[in-house]
C-alpha positions as a printed NumPy array, in Angstrom:
array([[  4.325, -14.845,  -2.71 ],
       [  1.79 , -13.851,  -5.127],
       [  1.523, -10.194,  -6.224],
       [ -1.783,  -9.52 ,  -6.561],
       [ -3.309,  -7.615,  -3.701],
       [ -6.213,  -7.149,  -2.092],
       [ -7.143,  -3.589,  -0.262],
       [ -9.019,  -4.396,   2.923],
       [ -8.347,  -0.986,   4.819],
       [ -6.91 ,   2.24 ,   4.696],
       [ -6.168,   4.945,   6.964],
       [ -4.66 ,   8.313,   6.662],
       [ -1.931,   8.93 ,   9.154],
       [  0.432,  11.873,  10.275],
       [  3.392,  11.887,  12.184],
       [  7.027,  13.366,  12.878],
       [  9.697,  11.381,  10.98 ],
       [ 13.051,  11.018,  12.459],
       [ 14.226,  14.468,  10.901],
       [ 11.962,  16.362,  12.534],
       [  9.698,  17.066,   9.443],
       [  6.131,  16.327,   9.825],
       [  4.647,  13.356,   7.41 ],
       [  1.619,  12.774,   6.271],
       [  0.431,  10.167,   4.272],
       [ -2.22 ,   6.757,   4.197],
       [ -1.537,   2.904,   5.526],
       [ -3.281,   0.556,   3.64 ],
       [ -4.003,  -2.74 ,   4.777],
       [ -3.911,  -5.572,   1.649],
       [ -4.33 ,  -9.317,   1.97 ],
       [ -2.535, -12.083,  -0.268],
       [ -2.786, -15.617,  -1.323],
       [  0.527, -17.852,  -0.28 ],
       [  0.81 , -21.139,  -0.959],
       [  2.695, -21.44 ,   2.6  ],
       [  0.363, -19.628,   4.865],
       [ -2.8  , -21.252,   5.858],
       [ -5.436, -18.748,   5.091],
       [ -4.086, -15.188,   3.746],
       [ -1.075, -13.223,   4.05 ],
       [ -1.383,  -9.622,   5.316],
       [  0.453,  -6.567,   4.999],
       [  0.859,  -2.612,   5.662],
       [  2.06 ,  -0.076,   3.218],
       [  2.612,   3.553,   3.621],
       [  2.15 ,   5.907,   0.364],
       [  3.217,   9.281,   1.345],
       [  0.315,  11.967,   0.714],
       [  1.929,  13.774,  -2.111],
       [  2.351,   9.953,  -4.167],
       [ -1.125,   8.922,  -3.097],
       [ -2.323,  12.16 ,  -5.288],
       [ -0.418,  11.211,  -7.856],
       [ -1.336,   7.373,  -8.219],
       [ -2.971,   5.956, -11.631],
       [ -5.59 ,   3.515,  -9.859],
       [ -6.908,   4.671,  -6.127],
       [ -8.445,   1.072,  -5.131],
       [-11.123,   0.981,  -2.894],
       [-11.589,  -1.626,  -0.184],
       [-12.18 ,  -4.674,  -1.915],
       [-10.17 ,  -3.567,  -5.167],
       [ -7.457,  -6.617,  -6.207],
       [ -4.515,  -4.767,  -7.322],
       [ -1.   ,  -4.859,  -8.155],
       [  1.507,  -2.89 ,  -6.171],
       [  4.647,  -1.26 ,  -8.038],
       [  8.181,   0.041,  -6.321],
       [ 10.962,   2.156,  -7.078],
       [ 14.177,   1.316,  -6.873],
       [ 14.041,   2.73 ,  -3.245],
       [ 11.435,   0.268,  -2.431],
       [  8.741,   2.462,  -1.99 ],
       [  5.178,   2.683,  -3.545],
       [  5.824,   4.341,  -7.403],
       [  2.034,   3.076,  -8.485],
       [ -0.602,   0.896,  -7.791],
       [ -2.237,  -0.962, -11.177],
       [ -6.2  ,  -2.698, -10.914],
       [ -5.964,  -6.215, -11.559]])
């Protein structure tokens, strides 16, 4: 899979999590190339609201980016491409 990204929605979202704790936070929607799907890949990622704040590059819908992880596997930075 190819890691270059590109943002093609977003939407804010709020819910409970499974502690009880309310979450708020943004789903956005990114499309890839792969060379084993015919036409583009899709996928959803949640950035809490407090890391969204924080990020380096905010893309906007059409933006290609790069998506970066912690060692938790969750959303530590997005970069432009």
């Amino acid at each position: 899979m190819n890691d270059v990204y590109e943002l093609v929605g977003i939407r804010g979202v709020s819910f409970t999590g499974s502690d009880g704790k309310q979450v708020e936070g943004t789903n956005l929607y990114l499309t890839y190339e792969d060379e084993y799907i015919e036409g583009v890949g899709v996928e959803k990622v949640f950035v809490t609201s407090r890391r969204f704040s924080s990020l380096s590059f905010v893309p906007e819908i059409g933006a290609r980016c790069r998506l970066l992880y912690n060692k938790y596997g969750k959303i530590a930075d997005i970069v432009p491409v």
